[in-house]
N, C-alpha and C positions, 0 to 999 in steps of 0.2 A: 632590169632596174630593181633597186632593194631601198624601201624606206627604210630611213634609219630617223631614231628618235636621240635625243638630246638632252637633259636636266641636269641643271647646274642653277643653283642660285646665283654665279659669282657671272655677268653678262660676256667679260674679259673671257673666260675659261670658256665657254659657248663657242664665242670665236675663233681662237685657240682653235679649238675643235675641229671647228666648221672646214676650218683654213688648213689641218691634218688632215683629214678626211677626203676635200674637194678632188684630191686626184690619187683616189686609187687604184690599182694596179694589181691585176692575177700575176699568179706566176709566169704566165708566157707575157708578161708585159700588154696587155688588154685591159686600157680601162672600162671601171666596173661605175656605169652610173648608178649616183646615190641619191636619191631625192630625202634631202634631211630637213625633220622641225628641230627646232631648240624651243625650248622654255626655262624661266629661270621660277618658277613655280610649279613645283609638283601637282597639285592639283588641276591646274590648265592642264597640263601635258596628259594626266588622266580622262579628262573631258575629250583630248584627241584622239585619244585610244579608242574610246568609244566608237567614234565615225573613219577612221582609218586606220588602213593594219599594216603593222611593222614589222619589219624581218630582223631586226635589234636593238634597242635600248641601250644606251650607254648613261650612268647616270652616278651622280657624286654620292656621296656615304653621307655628309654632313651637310643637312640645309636645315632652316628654320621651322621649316612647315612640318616636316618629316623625316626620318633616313631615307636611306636610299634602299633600306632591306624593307620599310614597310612601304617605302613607296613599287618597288620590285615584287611584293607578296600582292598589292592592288591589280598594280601591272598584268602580273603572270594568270591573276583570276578572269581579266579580258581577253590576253592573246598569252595562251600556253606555250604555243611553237616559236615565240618571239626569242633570239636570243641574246641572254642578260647579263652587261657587263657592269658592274662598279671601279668607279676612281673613290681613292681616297688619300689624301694628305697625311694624312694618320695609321701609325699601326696600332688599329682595335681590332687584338683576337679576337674578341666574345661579336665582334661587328662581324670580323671573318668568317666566322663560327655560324653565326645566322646568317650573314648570305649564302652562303653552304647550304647548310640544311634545311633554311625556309625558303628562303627565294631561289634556292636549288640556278646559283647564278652560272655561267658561264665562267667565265674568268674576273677575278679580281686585281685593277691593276694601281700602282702607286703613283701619286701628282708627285712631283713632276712626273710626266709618262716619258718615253722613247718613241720618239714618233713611229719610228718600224715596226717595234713593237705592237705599239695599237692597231696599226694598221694588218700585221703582220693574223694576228687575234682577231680582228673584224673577220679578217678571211676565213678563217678557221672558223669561226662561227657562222658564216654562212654557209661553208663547207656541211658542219655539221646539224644545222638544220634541213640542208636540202638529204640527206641523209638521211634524216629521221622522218621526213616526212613522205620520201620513197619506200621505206620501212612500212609506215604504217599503211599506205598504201597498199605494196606487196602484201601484205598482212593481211587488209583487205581483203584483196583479190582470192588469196590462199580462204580464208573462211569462205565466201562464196561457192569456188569449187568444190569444198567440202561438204556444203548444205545438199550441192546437187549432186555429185558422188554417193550420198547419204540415203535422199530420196532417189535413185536410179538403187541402191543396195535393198530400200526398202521394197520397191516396186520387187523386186527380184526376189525377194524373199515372199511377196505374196503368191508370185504366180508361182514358186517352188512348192508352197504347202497349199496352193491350189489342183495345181498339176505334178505330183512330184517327179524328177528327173529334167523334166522340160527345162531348167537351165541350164543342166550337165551335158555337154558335150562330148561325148569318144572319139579318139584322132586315132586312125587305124597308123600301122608302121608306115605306110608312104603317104601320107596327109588325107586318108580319104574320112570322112566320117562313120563309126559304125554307128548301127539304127540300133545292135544288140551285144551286149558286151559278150556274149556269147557267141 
């Protein structure tokens, strides 16, 4: 199941929404439950982020309180991994331009939307969040091994200028070990 969060000042668009949304669909036809808030006030929807975490954000460009790039820059300083879509009725580069580079959004898409489309985009953003967050994981994991790889190199380096040879081993021609390289 993936929260999804909502922000629209306009209550109609909310629904709209809700009503896109309520039945979607992977590629092999498997519905994907969504447990979705709507708010038509950016700063409620903020106060939510707080206490619950969301797997995407879809939210309008133009509300009263705030855009939707500063409300996505609030956003993204609570849940980083969240990922962040704008609608917007309007074609504002310099709007485009900052959700780009500051709210480093997901996709930006146009009211009226394509219901496919959105839907189509939803996926692909969870796609790519589950993605990123196997990455850093993996990443993870890779750092760890390499602390203990580190300290196992380090160990070995002491008992080498303690004892020197003691970690070199000689493999004679049919595997046996020689005791003397001579």
């Amino acid at each position: 199941m993936y929260s999804l969060l909502l922000v629209d000042d306009e209550p109609n668009i909310l629904k709209s929404l809700r009503r896109t949304l309520n039945r979607l669909e992977d590629e092999q036809g498997q519905l994907i439950q969504l447990d979705i808030d709507s708010f038509d006030d950016p700063m409620e929807a903020l106060k939510a982020a707080e206490t619950k975490s969301y797997a995407a954000v879809i939210s309008d460009y133009r509300m009263p309180q705030m855009n939707g790039v500063e409300f996505l820059l609030f956003f993204k300083t609570k849940q980083p991994d969240a990922v962040r879509i704008i609608l917007s009725g309007f074609s504002d580069i310099e709007g485009m331009i900052a959700a780009i580079n500051e709210a480093q959004i997901f996709r930006f898409l146009a009211k009226p939307w394509h219901e496919d489309e959105l839907r189509y985009t939803l996926l692909q953003g969870f796609a790519t969040r589950r993605l990123l967050i196997e990455n850093r994981q993996l990443a993870d994991t890779v750092r760890k091994e390499r602390e203990l790889i580190n300290k196992h190199e380090a160990l070995l380096a002491k008992l080498e200028a303690e004892s020197p040879g003691i970690t070199k081993v000689h493999w004679g021609p049919n595997g046996e070990i020689l005791l003397d390289e001579d």
